[in-house]
C-alpha positions as CSV (number, residue, x, y, z in Angstrom):
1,X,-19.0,16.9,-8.5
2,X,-19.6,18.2,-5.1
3,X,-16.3,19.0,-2.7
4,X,-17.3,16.1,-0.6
5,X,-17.4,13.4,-3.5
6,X,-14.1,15.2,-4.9
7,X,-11.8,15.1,-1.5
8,X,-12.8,11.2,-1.2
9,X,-11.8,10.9,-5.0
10,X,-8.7,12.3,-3.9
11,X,-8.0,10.2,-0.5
12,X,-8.4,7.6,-3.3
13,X,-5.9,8.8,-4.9
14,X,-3.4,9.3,-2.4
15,X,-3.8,5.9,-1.6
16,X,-3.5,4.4,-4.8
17,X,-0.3,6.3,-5.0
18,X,0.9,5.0,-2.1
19,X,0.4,1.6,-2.2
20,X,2.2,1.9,-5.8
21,X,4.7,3.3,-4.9
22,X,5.2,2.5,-1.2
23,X,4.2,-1.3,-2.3
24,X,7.3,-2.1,-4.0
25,X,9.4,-0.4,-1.0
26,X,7.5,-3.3,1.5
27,X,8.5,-5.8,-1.0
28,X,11.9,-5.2,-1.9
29,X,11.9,-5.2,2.7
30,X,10.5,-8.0,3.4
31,X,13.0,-9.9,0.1
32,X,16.2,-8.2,0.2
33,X,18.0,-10.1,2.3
34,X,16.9,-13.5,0.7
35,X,18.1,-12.8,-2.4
36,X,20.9,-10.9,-1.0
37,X,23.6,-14.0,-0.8
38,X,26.4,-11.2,0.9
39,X,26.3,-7.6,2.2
40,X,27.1,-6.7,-0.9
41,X,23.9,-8.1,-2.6
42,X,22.2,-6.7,-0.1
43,X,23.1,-3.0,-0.1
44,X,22.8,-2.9,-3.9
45,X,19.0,-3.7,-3.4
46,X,18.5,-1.3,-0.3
47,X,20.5,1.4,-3.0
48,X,16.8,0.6,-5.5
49,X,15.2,2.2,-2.9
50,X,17.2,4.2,-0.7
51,X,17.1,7.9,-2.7
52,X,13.1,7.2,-2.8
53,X,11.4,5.2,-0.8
54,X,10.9,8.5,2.2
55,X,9.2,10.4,-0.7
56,X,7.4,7.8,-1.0
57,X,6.0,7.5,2.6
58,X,4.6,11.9,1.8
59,X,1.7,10.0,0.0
60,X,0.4,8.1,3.2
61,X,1.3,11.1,5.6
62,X,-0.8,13.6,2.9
63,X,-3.5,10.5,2.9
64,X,-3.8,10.6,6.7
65,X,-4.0,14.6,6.9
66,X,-6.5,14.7,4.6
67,X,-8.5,12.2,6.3
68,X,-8.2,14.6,9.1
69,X,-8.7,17.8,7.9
70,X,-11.9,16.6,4.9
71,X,-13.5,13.8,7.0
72,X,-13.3,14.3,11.3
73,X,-15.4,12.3,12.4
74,X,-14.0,9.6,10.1
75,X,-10.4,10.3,11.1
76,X,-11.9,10.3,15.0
77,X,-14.2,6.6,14.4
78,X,-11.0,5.1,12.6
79,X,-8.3,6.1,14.4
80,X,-9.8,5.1,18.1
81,X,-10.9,2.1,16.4
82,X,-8.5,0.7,14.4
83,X,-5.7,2.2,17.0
84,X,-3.4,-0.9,18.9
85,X,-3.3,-1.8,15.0
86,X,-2.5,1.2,13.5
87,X,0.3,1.7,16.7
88,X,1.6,-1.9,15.5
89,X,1.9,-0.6,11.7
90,X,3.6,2.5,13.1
91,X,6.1,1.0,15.0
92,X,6.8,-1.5,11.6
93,X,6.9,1.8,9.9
94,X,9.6,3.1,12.4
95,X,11.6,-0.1,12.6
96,X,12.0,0.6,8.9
97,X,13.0,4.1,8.6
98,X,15.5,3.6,11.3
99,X,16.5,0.4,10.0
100,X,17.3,2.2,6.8
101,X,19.8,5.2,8.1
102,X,21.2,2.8,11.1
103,X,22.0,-0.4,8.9
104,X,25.3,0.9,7.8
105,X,27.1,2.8,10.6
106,X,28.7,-0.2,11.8
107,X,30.4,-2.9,9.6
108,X,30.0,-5.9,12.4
109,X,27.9,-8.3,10.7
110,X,25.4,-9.0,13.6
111,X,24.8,-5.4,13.5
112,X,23.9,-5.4,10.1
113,X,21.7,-8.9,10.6
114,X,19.9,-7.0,13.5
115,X,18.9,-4.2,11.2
116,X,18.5,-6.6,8.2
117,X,15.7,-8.5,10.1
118,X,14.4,-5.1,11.2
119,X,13.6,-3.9,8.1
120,X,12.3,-7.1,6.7
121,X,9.9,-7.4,9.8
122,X,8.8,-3.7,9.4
123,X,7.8,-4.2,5.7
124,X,5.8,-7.4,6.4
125,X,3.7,-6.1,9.4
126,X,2.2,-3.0,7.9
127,X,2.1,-4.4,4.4
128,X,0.0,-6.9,6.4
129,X,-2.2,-4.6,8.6
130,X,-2.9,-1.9,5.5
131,X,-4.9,-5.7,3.9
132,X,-6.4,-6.2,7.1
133,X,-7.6,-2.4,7.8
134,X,-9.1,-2.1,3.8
135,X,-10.7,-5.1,3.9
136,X,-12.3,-4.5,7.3
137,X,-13.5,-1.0,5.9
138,X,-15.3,-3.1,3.2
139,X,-16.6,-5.5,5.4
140,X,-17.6,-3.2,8.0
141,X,-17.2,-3.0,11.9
142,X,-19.4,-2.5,14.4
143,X,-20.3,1.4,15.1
144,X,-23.0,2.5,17.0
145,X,-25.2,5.7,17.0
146,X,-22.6,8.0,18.1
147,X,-20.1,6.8,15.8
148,X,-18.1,5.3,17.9
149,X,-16.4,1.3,17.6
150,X,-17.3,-0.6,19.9
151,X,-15.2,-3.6,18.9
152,X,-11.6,-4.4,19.6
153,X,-8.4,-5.9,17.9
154,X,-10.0,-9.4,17.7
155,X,-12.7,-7.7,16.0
156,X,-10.3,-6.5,13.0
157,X,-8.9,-9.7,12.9
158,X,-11.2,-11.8,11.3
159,X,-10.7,-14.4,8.8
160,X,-12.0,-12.4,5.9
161,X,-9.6,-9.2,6.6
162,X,-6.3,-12.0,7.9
163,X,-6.8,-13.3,4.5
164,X,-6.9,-9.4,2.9
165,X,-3.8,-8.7,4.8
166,X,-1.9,-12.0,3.6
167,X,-3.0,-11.2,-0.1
168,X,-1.4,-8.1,0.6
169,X,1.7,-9.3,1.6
170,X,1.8,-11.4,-1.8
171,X,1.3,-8.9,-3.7
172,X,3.4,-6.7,-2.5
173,X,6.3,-9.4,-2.3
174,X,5.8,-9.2,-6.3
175,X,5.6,-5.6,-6.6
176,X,9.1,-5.7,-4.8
177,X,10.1,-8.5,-7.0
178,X,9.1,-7.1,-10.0
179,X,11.0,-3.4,-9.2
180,X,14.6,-5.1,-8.3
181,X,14.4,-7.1,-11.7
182,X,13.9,-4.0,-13.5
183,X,15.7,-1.9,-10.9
184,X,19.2,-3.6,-10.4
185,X,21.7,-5.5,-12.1
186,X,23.9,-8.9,-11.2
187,X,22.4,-11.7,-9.0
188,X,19.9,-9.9,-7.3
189,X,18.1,-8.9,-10.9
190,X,18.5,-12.8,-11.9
191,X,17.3,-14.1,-8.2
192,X,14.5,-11.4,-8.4
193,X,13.1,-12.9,-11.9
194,X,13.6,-16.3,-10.1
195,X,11.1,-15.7,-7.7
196,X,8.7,-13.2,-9.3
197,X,6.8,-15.4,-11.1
198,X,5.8,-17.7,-8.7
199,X,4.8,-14.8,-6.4
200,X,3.1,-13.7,-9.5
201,X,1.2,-16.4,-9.9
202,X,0.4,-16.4,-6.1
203,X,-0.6,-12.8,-6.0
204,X,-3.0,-14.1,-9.1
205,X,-4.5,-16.8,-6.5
206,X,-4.7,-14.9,-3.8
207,X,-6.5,-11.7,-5.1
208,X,-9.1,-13.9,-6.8
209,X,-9.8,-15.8,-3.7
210,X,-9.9,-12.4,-2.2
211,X,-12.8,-10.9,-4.6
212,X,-15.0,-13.9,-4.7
213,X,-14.9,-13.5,-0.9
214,X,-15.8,-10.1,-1.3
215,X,-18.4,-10.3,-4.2
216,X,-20.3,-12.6,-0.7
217,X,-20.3,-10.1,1.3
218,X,-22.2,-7.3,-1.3
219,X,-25.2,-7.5,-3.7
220,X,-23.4,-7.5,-6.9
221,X,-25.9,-5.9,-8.4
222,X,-25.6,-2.7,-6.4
223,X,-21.6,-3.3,-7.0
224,X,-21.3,-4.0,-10.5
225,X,-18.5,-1.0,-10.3
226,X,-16.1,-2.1,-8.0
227,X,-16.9,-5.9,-9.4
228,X,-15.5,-4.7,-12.8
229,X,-12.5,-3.2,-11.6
230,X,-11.4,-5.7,-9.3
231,X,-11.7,-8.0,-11.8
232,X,-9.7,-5.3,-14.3
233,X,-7.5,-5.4,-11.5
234,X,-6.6,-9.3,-11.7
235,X,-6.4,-9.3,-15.4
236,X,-3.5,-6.6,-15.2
237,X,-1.9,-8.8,-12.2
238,X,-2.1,-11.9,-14.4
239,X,-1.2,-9.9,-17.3
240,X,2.3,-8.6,-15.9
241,X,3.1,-12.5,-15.0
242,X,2.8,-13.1,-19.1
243,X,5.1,-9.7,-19.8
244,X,7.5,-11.2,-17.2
245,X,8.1,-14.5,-19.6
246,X,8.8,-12.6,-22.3
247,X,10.8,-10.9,-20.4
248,X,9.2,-7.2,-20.8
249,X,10.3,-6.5,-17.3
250,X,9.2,-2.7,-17.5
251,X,5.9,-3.8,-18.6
252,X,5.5,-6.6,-16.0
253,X,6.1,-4.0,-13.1
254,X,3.7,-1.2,-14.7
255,X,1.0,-4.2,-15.4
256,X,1.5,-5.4,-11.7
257,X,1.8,-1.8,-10.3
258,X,-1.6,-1.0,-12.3
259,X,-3.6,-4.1,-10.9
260,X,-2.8,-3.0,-7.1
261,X,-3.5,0.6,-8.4
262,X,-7.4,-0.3,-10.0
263,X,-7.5,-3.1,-6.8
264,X,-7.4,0.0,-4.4
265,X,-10.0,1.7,-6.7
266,X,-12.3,-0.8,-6.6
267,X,-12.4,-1.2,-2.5
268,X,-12.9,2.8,-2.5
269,X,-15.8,2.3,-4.7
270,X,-17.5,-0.3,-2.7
271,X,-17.2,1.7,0.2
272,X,-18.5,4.8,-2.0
273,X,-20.5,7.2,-0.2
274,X,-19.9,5.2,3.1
275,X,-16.1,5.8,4.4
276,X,-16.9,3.4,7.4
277,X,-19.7,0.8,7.2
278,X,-21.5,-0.3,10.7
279,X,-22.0,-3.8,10.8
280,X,-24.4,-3.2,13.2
281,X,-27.1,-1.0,11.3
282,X,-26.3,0.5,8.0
283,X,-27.8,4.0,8.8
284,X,-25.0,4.4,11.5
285,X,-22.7,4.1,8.8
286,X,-20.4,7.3,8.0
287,X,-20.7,8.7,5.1
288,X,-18.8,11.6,2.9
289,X,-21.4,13.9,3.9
290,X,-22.0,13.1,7.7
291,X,-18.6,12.5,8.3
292,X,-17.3,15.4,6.4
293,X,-16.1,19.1,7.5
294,X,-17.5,22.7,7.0
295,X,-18.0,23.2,2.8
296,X,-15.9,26.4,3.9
297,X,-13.0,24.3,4.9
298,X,-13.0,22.0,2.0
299,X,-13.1,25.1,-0.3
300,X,-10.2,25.9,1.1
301,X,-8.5,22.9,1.7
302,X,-9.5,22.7,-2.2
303,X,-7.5,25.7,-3.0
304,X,-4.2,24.9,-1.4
305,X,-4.2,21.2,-2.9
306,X,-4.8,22.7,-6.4
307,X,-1.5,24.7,-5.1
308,X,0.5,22.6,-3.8
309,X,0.0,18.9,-4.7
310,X,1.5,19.9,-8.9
311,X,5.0,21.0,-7.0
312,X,4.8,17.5,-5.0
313,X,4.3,15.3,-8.2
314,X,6.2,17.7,-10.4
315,X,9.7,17.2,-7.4
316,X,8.6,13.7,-6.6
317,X,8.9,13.1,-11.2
318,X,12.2,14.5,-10.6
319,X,13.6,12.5,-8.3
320,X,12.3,9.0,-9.8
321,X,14.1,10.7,-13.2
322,X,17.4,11.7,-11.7
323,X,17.7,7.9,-10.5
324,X,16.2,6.6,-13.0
325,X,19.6,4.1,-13.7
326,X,19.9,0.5,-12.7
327,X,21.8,0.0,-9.4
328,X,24.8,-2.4,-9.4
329,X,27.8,-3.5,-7.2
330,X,30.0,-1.0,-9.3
331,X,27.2,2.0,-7.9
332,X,26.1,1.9,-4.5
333,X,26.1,3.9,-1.6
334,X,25.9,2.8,1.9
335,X,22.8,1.6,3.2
């Protein structure tokens, strides 16, 4: 394997990390406050994700530095291009993180509604736009010689990648659903299996609708990999719907969490060498190797992740063990 092939394998892997573990935070945002009947409710769900959830935002910051540092010109083509929607998920992303630390330093109730609709906002827009941004990557956008776009939002926001985004949303509403179920205790665990297995069922709908879609816009002959593990993908997201009605609620989330993982997979491999298709001609597309930096700096860029990212997982293992616990209304803090 050639450093080119390995640092997309591992931009794959950051983002398969992230939308695991980050997918659950979106979720348990944009539901909380549904199945949150009082401020109590609701703070014992914010407390599933409150030690966690800005560890879990390192994945898509390493993802996006990575990007940078391994592929330029591909950091350059999609950040220019994709950039009033990337703003939009950034100020989601904000509205959470402040939403988070600001929720609880007042006890007025509108205060807390403000912030309550904040963070339930900022979950559901870039849950949306990550759909909308993977599935425009598969679908491709229009480049030109130069690699530059040459489209604009309207562009991204086509029925193909609105539908991507919504999917998203779905199953990411499940993911969340899934995690306070196993996560808490009391009437948010008994709401959360109320609801989790319609979403379940829904997320089931939607993904299939979404890879028949796809499987029109490839020869599935030349993507008979990422066929297979989408479809791997939907039998894991169906499968942790039939855990969830036995009740093997630690097997439904890791079944769910392992369908978005191999879903993420299998949009990397249809994109595999390409990072960015051109809809306009298919040799403008970027590629791992004409998109890619000096083999010197991904030697060393090699080196330090060998380094460093072991005493990331190892601390981030940590932290998930420490808190490990169910959350209840006897063991919250403020949030």
């Amino acid at each position: 394997m050639n450093l080119n092939v390995l640092w997309f394998v591992l931009i794959g892997v950051l983002f398969v990390g992230y939308f695991f573990l980050e997918g659950f935070d979106y979720g348990v945002g944009m539901i909380y406050q549904f199945l949150g009947h009082s401020d109590t409710e609701r703070r014992v769900a914010l407390n599933a994700i409150g030690p966690t959830w800005g560890a879990n935002e390192v994945w898509l910051i390493t993802a996006g530095g990575a990007i940078f540092a391994a592929f330029p010109e591909w950091y350059a083509t999609l950040f220019s291009g994709f950039y009033l929607a990337l703003v939009l998920m950034l100020l989601g992303l904000i509205a959470r993180g402040v939403a988070l630390e600001y929720r609880s330093r007042h006890d007025n109730p509108g205060w807390r509604r403000m912030w309550d609709w904040a963070l339930t906002i900022g979950s559901f827009i870039p849950a949306l736009l990550w759909g909308v941004a993977v599935a425009n990557l598969v679908r491709g956008v229009p480049i030109n010689s130069q690699m530059n776009f040459t489209g604009n939002l309207l562009t991204l926001l086509n029925p193909y990648a609105l539908w991507s985004g919504l999917a998203m949303v779905v199953v990411f509403l499940a993911h969340g659903a899934y995690f306070l179920s196993m996560k808490t205790r009391g009437m948010i665990s008994y709401r959360a299996k109320q609801v989790v297995k319609p979403l379940g069922y829904g997320a089931v709908a939607m993904v299939l609708v979404l890879l028949l879609w796809t499987a029109t816009l490839k020869d599935l002959r030349l993507a008979a990999v990422p066929a297979l593990v989408g479809l791997a993908a939907l039998i894991l997201i169906a499968a942790a719907v039939v855990a969830m009605t036995k009740n093997r609620i630690r097997w439904a989330f890791f079944l769910h969490g392992a369908g978005i993982a191999l879903l993420t997979v299998s949009f990397f491999a249809a994109m595999f060498p390409r990072v960015m298709i051109s809809s306009l001609n298919p040799q403008w597309s970027l590629t791992i190797y004409n998109a890619a930096s000096n083999s010197y700096t991904l030697q060393v860029m090699t080196i330090v992740a060998l380094t460093m990212v072991p005493i990331v997982l190892a601390y981030q293992v940590w932290t998930y063990w420490i808190f490990r616990r169910r959350v209840g209304t006897k063991s919250f803090m403020e949030y």
